[in-house]
C-alpha positions in Angstrom: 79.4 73.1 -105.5 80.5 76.1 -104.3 77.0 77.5 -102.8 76.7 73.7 -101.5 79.4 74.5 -99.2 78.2 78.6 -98.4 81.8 79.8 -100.4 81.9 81.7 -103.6 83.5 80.3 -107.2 86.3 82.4 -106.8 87.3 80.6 -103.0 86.9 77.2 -104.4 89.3 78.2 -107.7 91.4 79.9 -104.8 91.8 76.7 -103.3 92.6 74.1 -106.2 95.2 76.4 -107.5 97.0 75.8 -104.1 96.2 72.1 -104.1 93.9 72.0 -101.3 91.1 70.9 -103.3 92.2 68.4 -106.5 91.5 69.6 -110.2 87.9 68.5 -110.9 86.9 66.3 -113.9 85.3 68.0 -116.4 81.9 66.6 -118.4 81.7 67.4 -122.1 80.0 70.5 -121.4 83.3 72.0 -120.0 81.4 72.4 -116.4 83.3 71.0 -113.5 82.1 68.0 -111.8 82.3 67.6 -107.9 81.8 64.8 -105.9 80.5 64.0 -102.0 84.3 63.5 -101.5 85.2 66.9 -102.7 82.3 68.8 -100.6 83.6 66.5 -97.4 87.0 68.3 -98.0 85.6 71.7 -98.7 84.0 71.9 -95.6 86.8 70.3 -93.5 89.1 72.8 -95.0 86.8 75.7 -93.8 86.6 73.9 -90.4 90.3 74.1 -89.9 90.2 78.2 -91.0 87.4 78.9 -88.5 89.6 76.9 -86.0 93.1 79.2 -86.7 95.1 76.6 -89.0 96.7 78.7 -91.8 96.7 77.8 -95.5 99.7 75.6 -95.2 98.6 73.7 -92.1 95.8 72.2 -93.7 97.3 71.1 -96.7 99.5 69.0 -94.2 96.6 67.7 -92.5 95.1 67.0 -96.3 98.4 65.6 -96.8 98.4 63.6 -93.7 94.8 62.4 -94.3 95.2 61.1 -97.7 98.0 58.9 -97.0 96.6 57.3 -93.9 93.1 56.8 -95.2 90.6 55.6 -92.0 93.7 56.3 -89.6 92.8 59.2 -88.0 95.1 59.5 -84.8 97.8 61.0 -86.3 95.8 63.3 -87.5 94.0 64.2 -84.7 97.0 64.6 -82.7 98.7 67.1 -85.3 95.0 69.4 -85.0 95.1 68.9 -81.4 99.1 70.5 -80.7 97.9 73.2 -82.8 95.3 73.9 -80.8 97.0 73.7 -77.8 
């Protein structure tokens, strides 16, 4: 997963233990397992660091993007006043 996305082990633990990324399920085996879901988030959270947003600005846009599902604007318009 992690060289998937071009980040080390330790960045993607870095990031579920501050809830950017959710707590994988685990298979019998004890590995994690990640899904196209998760590696869509991974890189939209390194998108938003390469664009300035701090930590706690993308968890809102996360936050923002999980509870309006396909609704983008509101989104977009949050990234967009950061930006300017």
């Amino acid at each position: 997963f992690a060289a998937a996305a071009g980040v080390g082990r330790d960045t993607v633990r870095y990031y579920e233990r501050n809830g950017l990324l959710p707590p994988p399920a685990r298979r019998a085996s004890g590995y994690r397992d990640y899904h196209d879901s998760d590696i869509a988030r991974l890189n939209c959270i390194l998108r938003c660091k390469a664009m300035g947003f701090t930590l706690a600005e993308i968890r809102e846009l996360l936050i923002l993007s999980d509870q309006t599902g396909e609704d983008m604007s509101n989104i977009k318009a949050t990234a967009q006043a950061k930006l300017n």
